[in-house]
C-alpha positions, 0 to 999 in steps of 0.5 A: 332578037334585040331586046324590046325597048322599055316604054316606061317614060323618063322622070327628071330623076331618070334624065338630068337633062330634061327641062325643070316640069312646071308644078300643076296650076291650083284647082278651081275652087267654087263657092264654099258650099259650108258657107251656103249652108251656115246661111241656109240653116240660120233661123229666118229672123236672124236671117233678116236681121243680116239682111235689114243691114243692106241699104234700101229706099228710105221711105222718109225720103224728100222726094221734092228734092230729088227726082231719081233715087241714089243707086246705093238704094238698091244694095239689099236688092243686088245682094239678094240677087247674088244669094238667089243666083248662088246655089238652090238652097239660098234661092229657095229662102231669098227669092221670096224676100228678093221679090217682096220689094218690086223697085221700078225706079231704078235707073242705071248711072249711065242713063241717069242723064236721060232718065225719064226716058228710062224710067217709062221704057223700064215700067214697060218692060218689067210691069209686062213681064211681072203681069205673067211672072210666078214671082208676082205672088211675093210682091207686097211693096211697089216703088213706082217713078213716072215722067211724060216721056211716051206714057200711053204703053207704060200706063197701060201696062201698069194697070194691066200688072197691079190685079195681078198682085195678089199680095200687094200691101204697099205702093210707093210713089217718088215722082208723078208728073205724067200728063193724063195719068187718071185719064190712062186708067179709064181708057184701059178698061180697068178703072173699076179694078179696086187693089183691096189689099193694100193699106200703105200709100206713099204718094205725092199729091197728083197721086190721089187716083191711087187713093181711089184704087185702094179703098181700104189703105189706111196710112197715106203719106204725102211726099210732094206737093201739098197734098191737097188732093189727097186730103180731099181722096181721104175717107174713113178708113184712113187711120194715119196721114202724115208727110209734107202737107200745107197747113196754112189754109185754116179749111183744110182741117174741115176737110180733113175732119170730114173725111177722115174721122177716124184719124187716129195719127197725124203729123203736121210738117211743111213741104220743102222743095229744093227749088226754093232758098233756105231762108224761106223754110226753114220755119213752121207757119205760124197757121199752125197754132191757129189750125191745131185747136180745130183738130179736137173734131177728130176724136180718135186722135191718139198721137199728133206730130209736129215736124219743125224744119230747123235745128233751133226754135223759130217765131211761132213754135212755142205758140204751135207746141203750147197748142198741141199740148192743150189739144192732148190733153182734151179726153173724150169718151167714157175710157179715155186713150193715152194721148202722145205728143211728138216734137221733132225737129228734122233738116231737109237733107239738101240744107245738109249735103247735097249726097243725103236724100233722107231725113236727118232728125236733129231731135225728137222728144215724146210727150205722154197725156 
C-alpha cells in the first residue's frame, strides 16, 4: 500500500510558496471595567463633587430673555446617563442622582425653530410615562416650560404626574405663557391636590397658581414679569422672595408686609426684559429709596438685598443704599439678630453676549449690622 499522506497542514515555514498570513485583527476591548470600579468605590461626596462640575440649568437664569434653555444646560444630564447605561454598579449610584432633576424643557437643536410645539408634545409624553414610572421617587427638582401650542392633553397630564412625586422639593418654571393654565387645573378634577412637600418655587408671575398648590414653600423666586401676582400668592410661610420684582409701585410693600410676615430675605432687583434697550435699565428706580423704609413692618427681616443692573453707580443708588443701611440697623425684640446687608451689582447677560444666559455678577459686597 502506498504510504498514507499526512494530514498536518503546511505552515509558511514548510511552503515558502504561500502567500504572507495576515496577522490577527486586535481583540475588541469593552469598557475598562477598573475604571467603573474607581468610580463606584469613590465616597458618595467626592463623587458628587466630580459630578457638580457638569454644566446644568443656572437657577440665576434671566428668563425674560431667552425662552429655551441652551442645550449645554443639560451636560450633567447626558453624562449621568452614560454612567447609568455603563455597567450595574454605576447604574445603581447614578440613577437616583440621574433623576433627582426632572428637566422637561429640554429641546433638541433640530426642533428649536419650533419649539413650542415641542415642548408641549414633550410634556405629554414624559409627564404620562413619569406618572407610572418607578423613577419617580428620586425626583425632587422639576424644570418645567410651557407654550400655547395644543395645551389641553399636557396639562392635563402634568397635573395627573406632580401627586405622584412624592418627593418633589422644587419646581422650576422658565416660560408660561399658556392661555387658561389655572382653569386646566379645575377642570381635571385635581384642583384640590396640594404638593406639601415642596418649598422652592422659581416661577414667573403668571405662575401664582403654583403658589396655591404648594402651601408650605417658603422661597418664591420671580424670574419673569413683575411679580405682581406672586406677591399677592405670598403668605406666611414664606421666609425668602427675591428675583426680578417691580418696586416702583410704593403699595406693593403693604402687600407684602401683609402677606408675608415672616420674611426673613429679601432682594430687591428690577425686571429686564431683552425687548427693551439698554438705556432704559440699566438703572435702579429711584422708588426704591422711598419704598425700602416701609420694609421695617417686616420684623424678621435678616438679610436684605440690592441688585443694581450696572457695572458703576447710577442717579439714586447711594440714595437706595443709604436707606438700607438705616433699616439694617433698626432692632427688634429682646435678642436681636445679626442683620446683613448685600450690595451686588449684576449685568443682564444679553448686554454682555448674546451666548450667556446667567447672571454675570460685576461685584457684591457684604454688610454686617
Amino acid at each position: 500500500m502506498p504510504p498514507r499522506k499526512s494530514r498536518r497542514l503546511q505552515t509558511p515555514e514548510d511552503n515558502t510558496e504561500c502567500a504572507e498570513v495576515a496577522p490577527s485583527p486586535p481583540k475588541a476591548r469593552g469598557p475598562d471595567p477598573n475604571a467603573s470600579l474607581a468610580l463606584v468605590q469613590l465616597p458618595p461626596e467626592l463623587f458628587d463633587a466630580i459630578i457638580e462640575h457638569f454644566v446644568t440649568l443656572p437657577t440665576t437664569y434671566y428668563y425674560d430673555t431667552s425662552d429655551i434653555p441652551d442645550p449645554q444646560y443639560f451636560e450633567r444630564t447626558d453624562a449621568l446617563t452614560a454612567l447609568s447605561q455603563t455597567c450595574r454598579a454605576l447604574r445603581e449610584i447614578t440613577l437616583h442622582r440621574l433623576w433627582a432633576q426632572l428637566d422637561i424643557c429640554r429641546v433638541p437643536p433640530k426642533y428649536r425653530a419650533s419649539w413650542y410645539k415641542y415642548v408641549m408634545s414633550a410634556m405629554e409624553r414624559k409627564a404620562n410615562g413619569m406618572a407610572t414610572s418607578p423613577v419617580r421617587h428620586h425626583v425632587r427638582s422639576l424644570t418645567l416650560i410651557f407654550s400655547k401650542s395644543k395645551p389641553d392633553a399636557a396639562l392635563a397630564a402634568l397635573w395627573k404626574m406632580l401627586p405622584q412625586l412624592p418627593n418633589l422639593r422644587k419646581i422650576h418654571v422658565i416660560n408660561l405663557k399658556t392661555p387658561g393654565f389655572a382653569k386646566s387645573l379645575t377642570e381635571s378634577n385635581l384642583d384640590k391636590f396640594e404638593l406639601s412637600e415642596v418649598t422652592t418655587l422659581f416661577l414667573p408671575t403668571e405662575g401664582s397658581i403654583f403658589q396655591k398648590l404648594c402651601p408650605n414653600a417658603t422661597h418664591i423666586r420671580c424670574v419673569g414679569g413683575n411679580g405682581a401676582s406672586l406677591l399677592s400668592a405670598l403668605t406666611a410661610k414664606t421666609e425668602r422672595l427675591d428675583g426680578m420684582l417691580d418696586w416702583t409701585d410704593l403699595k406693593v410693600i403693604q402687600r407684602l408686609i401683609k402677606n408675608a410676615p415672616n420674611l426673613k430675605s429679601l432682594e430687591l432687583r428690577r425686571p429686564v426684559n431683552n425687548g427693551l434697550g439698554i438705556e432704559s435699565q440699566r438703572y435702579a428706580p429711584v422708588e426704591w429709596a422711598q419704598a425700602i423704609p416701609k420694609l421695617a413692618g417686616l420684623k424678621k427681616l435678616a438679610e436684605l438685598t440690592l441688585t443694581f443692573p450696572d457695572s458703576v453707580e447710577g442717579p439714586g443708588d447711594q440714595a437706595s443704599i443709604d436707606a438700607a443701611r438705616a433699616l439694617m440697623r433698626i432692632t427688634s425684640g429682646p435678642f436681636p439678630v445679626e442683620r446683613r446687608l448685600v450690595i451686588r451689582r449684576v449685568l443682564a447677560p444679553h448686554y454682555v453676549r448674546p451666548d450667556v444666559h446667567q447672571d454675570c455678577v460685576h461685584s457684591s459686597v457684604v454688610e454686617t449690622f
